[in-house]
mmCIF file as Biopython writes it, N, C-alpha, C and O atoms, coordinates in Angstrom:
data_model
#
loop_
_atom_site.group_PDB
_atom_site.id
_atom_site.type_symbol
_atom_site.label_atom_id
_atom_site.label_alt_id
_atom_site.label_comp_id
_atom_site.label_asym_id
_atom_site.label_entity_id
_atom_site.label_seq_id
_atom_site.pdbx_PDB_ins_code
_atom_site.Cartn_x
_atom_site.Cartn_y
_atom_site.Cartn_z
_atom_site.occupancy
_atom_site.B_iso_or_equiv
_atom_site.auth_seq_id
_atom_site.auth_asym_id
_atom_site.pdbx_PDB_model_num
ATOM 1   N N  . UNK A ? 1  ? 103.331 117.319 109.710 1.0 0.0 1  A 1 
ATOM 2   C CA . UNK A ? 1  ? 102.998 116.066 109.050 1.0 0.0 1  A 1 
ATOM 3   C C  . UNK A ? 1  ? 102.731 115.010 110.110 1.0 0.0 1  A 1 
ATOM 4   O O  . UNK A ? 1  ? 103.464 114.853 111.087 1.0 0.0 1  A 1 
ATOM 5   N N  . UNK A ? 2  ? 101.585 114.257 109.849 1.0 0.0 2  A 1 
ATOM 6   C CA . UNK A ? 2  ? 101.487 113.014 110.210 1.0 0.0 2  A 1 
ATOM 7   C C  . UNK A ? 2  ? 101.016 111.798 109.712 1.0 0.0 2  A 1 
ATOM 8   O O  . UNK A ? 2  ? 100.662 111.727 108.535 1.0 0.0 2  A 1 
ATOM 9   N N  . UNK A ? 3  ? 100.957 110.643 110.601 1.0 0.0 3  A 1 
ATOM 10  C CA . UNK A ? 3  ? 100.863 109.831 109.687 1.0 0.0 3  A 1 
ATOM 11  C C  . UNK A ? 3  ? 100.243 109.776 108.799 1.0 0.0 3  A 1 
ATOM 12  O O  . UNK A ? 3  ? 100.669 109.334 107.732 1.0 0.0 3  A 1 
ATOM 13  N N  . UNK A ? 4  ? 98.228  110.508 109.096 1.0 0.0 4  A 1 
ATOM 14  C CA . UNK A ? 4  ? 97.864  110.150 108.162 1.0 0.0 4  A 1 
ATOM 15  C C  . UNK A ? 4  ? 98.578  110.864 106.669 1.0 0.0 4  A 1 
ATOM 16  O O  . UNK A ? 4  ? 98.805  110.121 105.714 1.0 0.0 4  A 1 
ATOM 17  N N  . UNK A ? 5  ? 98.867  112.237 106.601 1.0 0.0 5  A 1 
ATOM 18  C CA . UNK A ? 5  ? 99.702  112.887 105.953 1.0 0.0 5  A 1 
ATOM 19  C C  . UNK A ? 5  ? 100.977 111.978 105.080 1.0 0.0 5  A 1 
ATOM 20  O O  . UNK A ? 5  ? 101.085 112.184 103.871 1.0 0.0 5  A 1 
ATOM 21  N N  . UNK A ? 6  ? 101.833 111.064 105.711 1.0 0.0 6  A 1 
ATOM 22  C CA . UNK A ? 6  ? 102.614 109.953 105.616 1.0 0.0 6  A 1 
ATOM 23  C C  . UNK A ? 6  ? 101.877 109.046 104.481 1.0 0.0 6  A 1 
ATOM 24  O O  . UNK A ? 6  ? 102.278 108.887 103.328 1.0 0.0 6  A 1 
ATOM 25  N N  . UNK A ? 7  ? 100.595 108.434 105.126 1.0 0.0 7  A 1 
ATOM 26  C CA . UNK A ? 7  ? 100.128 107.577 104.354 1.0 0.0 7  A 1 
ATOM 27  C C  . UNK A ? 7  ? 99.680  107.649 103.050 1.0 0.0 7  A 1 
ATOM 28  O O  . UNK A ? 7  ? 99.492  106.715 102.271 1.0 0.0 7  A 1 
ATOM 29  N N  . UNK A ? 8  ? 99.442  109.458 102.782 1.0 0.0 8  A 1 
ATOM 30  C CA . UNK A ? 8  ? 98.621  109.993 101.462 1.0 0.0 8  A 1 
ATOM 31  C C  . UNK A ? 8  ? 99.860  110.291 100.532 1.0 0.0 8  A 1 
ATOM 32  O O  . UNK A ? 8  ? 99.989  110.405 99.313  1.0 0.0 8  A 1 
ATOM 33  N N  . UNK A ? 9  ? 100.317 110.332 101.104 1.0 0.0 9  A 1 
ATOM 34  C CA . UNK A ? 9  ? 102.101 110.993 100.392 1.0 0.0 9  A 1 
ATOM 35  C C  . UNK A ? 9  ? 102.540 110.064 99.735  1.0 0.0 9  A 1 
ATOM 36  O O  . UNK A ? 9  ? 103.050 110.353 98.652  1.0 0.0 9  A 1 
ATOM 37  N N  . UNK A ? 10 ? 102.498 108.797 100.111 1.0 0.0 10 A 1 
ATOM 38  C CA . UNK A ? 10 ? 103.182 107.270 99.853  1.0 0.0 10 A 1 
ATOM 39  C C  . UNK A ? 10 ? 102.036 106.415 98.678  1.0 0.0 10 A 1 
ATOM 40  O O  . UNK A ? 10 ? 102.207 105.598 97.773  1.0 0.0 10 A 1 
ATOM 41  N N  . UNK A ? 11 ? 100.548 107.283 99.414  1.0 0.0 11 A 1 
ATOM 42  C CA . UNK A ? 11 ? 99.634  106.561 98.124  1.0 0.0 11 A 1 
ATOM 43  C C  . UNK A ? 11 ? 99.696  107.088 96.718  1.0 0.0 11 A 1 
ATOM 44  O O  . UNK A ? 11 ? 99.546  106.440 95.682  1.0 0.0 11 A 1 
ATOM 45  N N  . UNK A ? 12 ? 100.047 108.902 96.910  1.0 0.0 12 A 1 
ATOM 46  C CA . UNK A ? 12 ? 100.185 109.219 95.863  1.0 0.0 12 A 1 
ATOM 47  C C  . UNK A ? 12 ? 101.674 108.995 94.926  1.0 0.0 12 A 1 
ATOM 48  O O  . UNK A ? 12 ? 101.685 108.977 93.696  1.0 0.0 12 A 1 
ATOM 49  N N  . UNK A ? 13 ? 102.685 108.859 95.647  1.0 0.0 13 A 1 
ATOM 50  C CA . UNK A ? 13 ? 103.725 108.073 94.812  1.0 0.0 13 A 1 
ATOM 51  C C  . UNK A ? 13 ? 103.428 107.378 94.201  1.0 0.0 13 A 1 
ATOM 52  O O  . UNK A ? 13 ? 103.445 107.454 92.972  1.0 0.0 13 A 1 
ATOM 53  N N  . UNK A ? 14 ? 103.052 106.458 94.862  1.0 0.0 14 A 1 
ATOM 54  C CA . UNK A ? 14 ? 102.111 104.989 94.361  1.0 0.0 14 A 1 
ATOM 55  C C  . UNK A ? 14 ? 101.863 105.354 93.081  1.0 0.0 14 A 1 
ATOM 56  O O  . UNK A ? 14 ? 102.730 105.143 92.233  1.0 0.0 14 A 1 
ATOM 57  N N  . UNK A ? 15 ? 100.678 105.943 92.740  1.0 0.0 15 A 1 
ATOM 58  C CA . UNK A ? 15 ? 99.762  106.101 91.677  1.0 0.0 15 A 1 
ATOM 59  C C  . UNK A ? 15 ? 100.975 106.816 90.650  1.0 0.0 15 A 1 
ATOM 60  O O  . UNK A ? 15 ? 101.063 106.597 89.441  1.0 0.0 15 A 1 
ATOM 61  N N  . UNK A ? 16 ? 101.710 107.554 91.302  1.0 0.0 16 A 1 
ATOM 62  C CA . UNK A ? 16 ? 102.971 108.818 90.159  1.0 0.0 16 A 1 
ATOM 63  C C  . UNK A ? 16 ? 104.094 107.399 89.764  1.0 0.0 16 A 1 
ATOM 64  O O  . UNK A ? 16 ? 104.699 107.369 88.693  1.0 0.0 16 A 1 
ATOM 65  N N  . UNK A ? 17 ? 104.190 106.584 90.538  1.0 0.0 17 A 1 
ATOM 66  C CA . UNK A ? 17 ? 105.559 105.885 89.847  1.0 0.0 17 A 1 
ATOM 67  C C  . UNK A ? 17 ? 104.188 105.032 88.917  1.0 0.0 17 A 1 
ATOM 68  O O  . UNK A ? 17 ? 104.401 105.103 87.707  1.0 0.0 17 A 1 
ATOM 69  N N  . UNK A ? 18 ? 103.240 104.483 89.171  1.0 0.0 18 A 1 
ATOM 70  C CA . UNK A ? 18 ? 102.539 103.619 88.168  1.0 0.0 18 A 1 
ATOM 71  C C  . UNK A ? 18 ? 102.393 104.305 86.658  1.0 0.0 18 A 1 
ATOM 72  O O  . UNK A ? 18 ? 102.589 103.666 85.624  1.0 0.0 18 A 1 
ATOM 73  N N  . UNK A ? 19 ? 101.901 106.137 86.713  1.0 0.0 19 A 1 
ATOM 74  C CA . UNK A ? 19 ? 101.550 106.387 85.585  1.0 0.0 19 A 1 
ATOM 75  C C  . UNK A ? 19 ? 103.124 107.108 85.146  1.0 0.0 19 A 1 
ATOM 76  O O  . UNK A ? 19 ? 103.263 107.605 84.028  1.0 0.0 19 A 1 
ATOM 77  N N  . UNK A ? 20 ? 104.035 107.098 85.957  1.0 0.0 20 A 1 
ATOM 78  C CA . UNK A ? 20 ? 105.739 107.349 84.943  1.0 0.0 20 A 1 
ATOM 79  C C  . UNK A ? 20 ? 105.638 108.718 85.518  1.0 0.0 20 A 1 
ATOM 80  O O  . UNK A ? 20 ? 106.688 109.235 85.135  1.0 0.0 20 A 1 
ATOM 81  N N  . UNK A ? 21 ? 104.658 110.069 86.570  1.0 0.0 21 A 1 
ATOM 82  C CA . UNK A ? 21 ? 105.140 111.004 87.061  1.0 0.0 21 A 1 
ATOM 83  C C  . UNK A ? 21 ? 105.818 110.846 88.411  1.0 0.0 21 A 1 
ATOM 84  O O  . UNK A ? 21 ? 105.747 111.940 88.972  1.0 0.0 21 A 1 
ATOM 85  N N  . UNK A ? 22 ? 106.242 110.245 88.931  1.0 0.0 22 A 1 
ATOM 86  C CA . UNK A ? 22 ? 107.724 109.881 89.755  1.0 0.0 22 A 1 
ATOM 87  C C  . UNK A ? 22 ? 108.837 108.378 89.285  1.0 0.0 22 A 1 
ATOM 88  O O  . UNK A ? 22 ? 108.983 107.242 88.835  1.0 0.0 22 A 1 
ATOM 89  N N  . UNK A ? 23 ? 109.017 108.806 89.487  1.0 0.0 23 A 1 
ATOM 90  C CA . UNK A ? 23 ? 110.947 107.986 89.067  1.0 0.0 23 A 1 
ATOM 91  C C  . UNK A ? 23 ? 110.800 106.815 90.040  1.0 0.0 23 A 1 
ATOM 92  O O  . UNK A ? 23 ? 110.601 107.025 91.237  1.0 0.0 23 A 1 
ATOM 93  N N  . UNK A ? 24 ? 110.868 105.937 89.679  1.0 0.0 24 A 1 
ATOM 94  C CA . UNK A ? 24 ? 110.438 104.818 90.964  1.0 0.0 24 A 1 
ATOM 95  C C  . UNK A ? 24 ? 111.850 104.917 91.880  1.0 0.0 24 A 1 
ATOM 96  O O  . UNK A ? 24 ? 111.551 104.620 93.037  1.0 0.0 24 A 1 
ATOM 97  N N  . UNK A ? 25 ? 113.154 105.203 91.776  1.0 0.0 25 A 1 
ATOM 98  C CA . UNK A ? 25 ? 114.046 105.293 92.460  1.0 0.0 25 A 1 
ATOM 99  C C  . UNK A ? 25 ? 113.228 106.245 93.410  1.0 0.0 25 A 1 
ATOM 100 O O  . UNK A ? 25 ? 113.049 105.945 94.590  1.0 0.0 25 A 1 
ATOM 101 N N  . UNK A ? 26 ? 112.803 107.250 92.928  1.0 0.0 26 A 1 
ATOM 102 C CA . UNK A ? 26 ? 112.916 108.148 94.077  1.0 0.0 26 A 1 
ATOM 103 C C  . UNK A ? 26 ? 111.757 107.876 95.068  1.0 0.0 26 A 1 
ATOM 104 O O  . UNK A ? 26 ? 111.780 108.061 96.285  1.0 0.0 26 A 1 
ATOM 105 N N  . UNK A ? 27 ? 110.728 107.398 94.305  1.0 0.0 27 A 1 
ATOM 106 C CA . UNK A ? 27 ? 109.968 106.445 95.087  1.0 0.0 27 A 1 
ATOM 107 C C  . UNK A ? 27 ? 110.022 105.767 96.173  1.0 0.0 27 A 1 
ATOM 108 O O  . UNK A ? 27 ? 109.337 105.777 97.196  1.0 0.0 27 A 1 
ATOM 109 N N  . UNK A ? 28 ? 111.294 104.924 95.693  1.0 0.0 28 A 1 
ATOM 110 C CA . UNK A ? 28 ? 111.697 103.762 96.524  1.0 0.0 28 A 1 
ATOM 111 C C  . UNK A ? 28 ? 112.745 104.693 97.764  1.0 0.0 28 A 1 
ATOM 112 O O  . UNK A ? 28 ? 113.230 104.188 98.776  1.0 0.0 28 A 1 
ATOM 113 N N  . UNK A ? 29 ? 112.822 105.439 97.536  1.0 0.0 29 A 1 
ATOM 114 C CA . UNK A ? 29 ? 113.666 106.181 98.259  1.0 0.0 29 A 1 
ATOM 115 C C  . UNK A ? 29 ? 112.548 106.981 99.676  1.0 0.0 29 A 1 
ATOM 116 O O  . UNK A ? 29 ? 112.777 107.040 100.884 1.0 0.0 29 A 1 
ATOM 117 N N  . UNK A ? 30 ? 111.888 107.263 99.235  1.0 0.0 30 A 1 
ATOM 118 C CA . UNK A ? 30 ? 110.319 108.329 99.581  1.0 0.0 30 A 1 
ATOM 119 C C  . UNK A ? 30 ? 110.081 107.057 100.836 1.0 0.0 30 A 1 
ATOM 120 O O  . UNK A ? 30 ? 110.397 107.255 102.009 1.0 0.0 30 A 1 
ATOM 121 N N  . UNK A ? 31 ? 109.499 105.805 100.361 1.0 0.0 31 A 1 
ATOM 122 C CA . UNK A ? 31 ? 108.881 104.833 100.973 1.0 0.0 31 A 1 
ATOM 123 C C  . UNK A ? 31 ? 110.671 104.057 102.442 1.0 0.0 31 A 1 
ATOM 124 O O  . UNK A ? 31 ? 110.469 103.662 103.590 1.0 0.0 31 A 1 
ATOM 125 N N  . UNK A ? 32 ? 111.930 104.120 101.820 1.0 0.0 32 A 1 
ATOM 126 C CA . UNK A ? 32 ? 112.142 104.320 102.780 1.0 0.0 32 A 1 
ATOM 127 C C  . UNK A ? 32 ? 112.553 105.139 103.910 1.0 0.0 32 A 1 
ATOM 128 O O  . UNK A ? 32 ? 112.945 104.660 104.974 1.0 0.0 32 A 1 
ATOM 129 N N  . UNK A ? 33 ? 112.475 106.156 103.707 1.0 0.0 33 A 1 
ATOM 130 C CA . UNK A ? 33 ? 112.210 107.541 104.571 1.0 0.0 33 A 1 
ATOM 131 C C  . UNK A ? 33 ? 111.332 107.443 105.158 1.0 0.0 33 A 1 
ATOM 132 O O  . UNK A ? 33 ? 111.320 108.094 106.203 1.0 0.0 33 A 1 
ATOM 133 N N  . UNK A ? 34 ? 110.262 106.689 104.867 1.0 0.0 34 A 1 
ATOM 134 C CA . UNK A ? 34 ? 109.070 106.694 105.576 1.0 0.0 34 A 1 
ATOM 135 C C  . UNK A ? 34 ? 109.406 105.620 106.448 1.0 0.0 34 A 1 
ATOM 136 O O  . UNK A ? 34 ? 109.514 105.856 107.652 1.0 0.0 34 A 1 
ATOM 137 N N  . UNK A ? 35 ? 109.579 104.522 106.023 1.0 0.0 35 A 1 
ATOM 138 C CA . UNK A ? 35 ? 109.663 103.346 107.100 1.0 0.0 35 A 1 
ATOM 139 C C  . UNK A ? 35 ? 110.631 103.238 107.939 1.0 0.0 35 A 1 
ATOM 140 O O  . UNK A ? 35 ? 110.502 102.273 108.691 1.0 0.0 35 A 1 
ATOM 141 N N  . UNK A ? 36 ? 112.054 104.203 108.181 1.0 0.0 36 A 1 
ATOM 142 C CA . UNK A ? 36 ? 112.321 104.875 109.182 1.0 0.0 36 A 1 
ATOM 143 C C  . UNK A ? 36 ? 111.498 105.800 110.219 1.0 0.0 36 A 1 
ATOM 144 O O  . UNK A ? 36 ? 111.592 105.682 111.441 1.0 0.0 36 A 1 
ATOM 145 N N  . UNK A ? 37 ? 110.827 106.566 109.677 1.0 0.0 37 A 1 
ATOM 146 C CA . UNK A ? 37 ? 109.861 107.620 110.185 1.0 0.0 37 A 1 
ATOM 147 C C  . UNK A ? 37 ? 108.931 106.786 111.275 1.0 0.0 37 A 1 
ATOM 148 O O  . UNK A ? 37 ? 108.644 107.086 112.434 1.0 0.0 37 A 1 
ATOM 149 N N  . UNK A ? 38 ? 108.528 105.519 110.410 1.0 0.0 38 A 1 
ATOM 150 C CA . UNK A ? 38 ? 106.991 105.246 111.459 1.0 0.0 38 A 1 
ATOM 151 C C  . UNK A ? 38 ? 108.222 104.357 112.123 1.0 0.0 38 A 1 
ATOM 152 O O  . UNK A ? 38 ? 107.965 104.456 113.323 1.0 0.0 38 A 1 
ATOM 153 N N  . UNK A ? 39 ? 109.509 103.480 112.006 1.0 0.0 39 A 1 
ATOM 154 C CA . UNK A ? 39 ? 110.173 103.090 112.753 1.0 0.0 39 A 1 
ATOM 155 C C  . UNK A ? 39 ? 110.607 103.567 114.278 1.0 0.0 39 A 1 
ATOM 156 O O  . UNK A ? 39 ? 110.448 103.086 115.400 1.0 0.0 39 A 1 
ATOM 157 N N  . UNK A ? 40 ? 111.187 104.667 113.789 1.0 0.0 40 A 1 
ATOM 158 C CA . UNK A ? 40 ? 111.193 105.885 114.732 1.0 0.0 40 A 1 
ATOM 159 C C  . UNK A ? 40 ? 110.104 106.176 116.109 1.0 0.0 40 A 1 
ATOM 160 O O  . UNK A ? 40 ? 110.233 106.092 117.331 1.0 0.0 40 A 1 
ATOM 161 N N  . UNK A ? 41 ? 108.995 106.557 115.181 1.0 0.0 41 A 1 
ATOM 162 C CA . UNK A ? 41 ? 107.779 106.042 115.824 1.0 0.0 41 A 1 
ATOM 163 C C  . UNK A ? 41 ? 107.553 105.115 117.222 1.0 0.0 41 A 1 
ATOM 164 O O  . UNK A ? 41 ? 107.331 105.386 118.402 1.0 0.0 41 A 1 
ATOM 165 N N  . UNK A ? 42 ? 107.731 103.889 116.454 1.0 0.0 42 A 1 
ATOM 166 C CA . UNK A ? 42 ? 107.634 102.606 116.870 1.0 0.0 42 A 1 
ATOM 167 C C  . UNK A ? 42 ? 108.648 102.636 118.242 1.0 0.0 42 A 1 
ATOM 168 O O  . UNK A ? 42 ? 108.302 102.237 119.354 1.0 0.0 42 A 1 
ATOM 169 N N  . UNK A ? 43 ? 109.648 103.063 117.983 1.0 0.0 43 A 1 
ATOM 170 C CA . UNK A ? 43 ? 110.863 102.570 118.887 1.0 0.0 43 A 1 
ATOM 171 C C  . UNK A ? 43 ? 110.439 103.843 119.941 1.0 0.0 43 A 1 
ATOM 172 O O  . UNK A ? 43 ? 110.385 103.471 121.113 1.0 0.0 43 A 1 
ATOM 173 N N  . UNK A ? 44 ? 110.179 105.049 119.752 1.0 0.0 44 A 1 
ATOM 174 C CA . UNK A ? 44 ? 109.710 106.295 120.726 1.0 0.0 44 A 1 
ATOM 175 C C  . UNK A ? 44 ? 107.928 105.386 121.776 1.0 0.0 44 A 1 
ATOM 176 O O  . UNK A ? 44 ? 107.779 105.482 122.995 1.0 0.0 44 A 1 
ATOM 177 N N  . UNK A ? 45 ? 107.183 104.833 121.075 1.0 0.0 45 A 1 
ATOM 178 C CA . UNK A ? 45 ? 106.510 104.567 121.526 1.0 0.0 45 A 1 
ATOM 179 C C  . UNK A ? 45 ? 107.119 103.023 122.809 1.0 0.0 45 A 1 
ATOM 180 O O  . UNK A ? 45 ? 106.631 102.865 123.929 1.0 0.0 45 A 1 
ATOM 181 N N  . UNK A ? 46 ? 108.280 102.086 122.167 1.0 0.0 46 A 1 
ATOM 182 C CA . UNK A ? 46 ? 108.359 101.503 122.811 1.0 0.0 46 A 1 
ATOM 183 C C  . UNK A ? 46 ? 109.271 101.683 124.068 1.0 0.0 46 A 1 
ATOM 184 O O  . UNK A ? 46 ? 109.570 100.739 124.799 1.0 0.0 46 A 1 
ATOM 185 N N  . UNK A ? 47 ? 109.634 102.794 124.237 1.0 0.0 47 A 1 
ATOM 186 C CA . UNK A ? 47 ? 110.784 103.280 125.143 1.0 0.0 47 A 1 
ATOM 187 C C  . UNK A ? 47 ? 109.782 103.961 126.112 1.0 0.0 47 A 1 
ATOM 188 O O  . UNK A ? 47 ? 109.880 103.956 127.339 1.0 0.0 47 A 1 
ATOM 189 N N  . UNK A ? 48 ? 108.725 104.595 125.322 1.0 0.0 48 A 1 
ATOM 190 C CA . UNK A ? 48 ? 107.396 105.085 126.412 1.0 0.0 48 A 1 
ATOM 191 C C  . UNK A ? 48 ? 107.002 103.981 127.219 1.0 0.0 48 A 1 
ATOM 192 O O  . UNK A ? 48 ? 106.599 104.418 128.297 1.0 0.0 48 A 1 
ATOM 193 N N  . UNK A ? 49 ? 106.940 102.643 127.160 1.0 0.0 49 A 1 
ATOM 194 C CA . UNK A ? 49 ? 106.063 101.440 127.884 1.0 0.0 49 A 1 
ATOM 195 C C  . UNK A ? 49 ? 106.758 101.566 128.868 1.0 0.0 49 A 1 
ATOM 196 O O  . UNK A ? 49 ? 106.371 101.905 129.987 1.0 0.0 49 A 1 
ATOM 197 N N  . UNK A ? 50 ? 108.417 101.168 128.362 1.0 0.0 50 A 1 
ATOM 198 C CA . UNK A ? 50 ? 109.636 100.516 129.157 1.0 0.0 50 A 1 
ATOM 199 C C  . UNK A ? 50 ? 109.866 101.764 130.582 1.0 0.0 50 A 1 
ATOM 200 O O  . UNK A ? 50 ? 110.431 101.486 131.639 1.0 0.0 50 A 1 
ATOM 201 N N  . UNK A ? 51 ? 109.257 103.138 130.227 1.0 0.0 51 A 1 
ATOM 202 C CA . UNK A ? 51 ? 109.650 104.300 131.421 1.0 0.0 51 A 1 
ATOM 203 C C  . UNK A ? 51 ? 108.140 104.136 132.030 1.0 0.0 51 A 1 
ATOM 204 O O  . UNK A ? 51 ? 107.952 104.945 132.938 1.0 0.0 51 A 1 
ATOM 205 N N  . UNK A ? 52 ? 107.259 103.474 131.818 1.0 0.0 52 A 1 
ATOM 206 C CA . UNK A ? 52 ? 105.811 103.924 132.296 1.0 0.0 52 A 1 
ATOM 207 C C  . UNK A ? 52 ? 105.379 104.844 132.064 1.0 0.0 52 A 1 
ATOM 208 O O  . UNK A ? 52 ? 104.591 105.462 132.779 1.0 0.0 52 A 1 
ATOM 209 N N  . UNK A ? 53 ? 105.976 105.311 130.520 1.0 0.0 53 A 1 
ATOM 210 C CA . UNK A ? 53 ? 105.097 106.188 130.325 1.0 0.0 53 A 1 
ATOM 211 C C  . UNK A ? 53 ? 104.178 106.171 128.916 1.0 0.0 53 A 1 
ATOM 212 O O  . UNK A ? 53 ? 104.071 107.068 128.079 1.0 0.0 53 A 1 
ATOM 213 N N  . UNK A ? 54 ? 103.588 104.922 128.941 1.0 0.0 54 A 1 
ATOM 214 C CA . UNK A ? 54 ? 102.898 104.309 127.653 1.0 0.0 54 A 1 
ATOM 215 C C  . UNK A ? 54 ? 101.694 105.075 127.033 1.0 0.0 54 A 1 
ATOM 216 O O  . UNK A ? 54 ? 101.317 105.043 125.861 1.0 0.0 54 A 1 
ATOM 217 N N  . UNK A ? 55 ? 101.091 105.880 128.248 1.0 0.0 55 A 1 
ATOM 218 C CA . UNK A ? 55 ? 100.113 106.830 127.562 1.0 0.0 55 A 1 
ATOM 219 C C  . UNK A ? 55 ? 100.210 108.230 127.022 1.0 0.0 55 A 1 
ATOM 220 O O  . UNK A ? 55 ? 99.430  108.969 126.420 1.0 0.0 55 A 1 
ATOM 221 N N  . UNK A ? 56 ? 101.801 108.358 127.578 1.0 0.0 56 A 1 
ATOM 222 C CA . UNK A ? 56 ? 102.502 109.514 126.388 1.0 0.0 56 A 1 
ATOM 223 C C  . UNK A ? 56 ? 101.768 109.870 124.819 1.0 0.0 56 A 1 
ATOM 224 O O  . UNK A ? 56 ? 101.611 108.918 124.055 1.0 0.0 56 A 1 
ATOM 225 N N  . UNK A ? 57 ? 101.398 111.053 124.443 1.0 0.0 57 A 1 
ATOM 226 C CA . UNK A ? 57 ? 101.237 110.936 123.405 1.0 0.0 57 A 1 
ATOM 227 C C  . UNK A ? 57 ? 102.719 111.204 122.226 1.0 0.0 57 A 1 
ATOM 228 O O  . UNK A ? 57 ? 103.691 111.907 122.503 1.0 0.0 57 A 1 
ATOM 229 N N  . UNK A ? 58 ? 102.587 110.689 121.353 1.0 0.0 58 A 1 
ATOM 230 C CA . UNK A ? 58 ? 103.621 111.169 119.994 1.0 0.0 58 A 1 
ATOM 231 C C  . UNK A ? 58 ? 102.993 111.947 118.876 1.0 0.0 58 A 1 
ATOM 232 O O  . UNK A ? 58 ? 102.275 111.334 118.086 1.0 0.0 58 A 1 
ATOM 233 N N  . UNK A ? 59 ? 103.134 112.880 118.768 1.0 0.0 59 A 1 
ATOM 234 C CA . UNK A ? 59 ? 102.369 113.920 117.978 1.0 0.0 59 A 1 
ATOM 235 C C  . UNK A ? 59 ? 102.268 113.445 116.434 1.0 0.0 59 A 1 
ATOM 236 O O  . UNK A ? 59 ? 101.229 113.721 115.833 1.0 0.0 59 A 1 
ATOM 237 N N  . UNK A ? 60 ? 103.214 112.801 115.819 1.0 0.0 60 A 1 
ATOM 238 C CA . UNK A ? 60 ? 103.287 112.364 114.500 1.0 0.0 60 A 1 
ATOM 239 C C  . UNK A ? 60 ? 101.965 111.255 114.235 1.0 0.0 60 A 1 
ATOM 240 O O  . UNK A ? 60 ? 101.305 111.206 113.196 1.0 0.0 60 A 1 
ATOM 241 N N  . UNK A ? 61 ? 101.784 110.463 115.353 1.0 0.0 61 A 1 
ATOM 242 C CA . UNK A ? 61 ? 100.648 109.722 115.225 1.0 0.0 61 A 1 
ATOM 243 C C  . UNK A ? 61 ? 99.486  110.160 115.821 1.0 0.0 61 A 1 
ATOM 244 O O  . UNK A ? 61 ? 98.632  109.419 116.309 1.0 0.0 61 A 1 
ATOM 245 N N  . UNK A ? 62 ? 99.445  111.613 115.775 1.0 0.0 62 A 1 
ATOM 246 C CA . UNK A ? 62 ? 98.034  111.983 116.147 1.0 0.0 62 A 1 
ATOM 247 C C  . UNK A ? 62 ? 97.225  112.357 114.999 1.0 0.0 62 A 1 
ATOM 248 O O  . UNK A ? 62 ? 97.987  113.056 114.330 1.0 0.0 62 A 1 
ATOM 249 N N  . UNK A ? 63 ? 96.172  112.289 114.428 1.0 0.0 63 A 1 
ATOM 250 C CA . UNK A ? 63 ? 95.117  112.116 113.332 1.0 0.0 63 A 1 
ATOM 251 C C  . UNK A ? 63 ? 94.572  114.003 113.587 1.0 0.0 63 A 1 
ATOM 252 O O  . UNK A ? 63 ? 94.383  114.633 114.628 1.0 0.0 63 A 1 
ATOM 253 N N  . UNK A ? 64 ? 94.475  114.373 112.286 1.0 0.0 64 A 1 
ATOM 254 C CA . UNK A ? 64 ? 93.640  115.699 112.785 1.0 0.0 64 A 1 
ATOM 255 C C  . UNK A ? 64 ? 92.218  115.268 112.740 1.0 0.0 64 A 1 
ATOM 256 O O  . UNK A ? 64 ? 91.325  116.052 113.063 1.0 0.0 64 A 1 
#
């Protein structure tokens, strides 16, 4: 999985809690799992700058 993977996952909740096929709890649950995830992310990428090693790649944010 990646992000973009992340992002389609979260759109289709989207659309399942609007028409009543997901539970918006679990929804809300889904979306923050995720915003740990790209958090995660975030904090791996910023620990890459701080070692010089900013052009590291992180595989989760690589696009197929």
């Amino acid at each position: 999985m990646n992000i973009e993977d992340l992002r389609e996952s979260l759109l289709d909740d989207f659309v399942g809690m609007k028409t009543g096929e997901v539970a918006i709890p679990l929804g809300k649950a889904r979306t923050a799992t995720a915003r740990t995830v790209v958090s995660s992310a975030k904090a791996e990428m910023d620990y890459n700058k701080q070692v010089g090693e900013a052009d590291k790649r992180i595989p989760f944010l690589e696009t197929a």
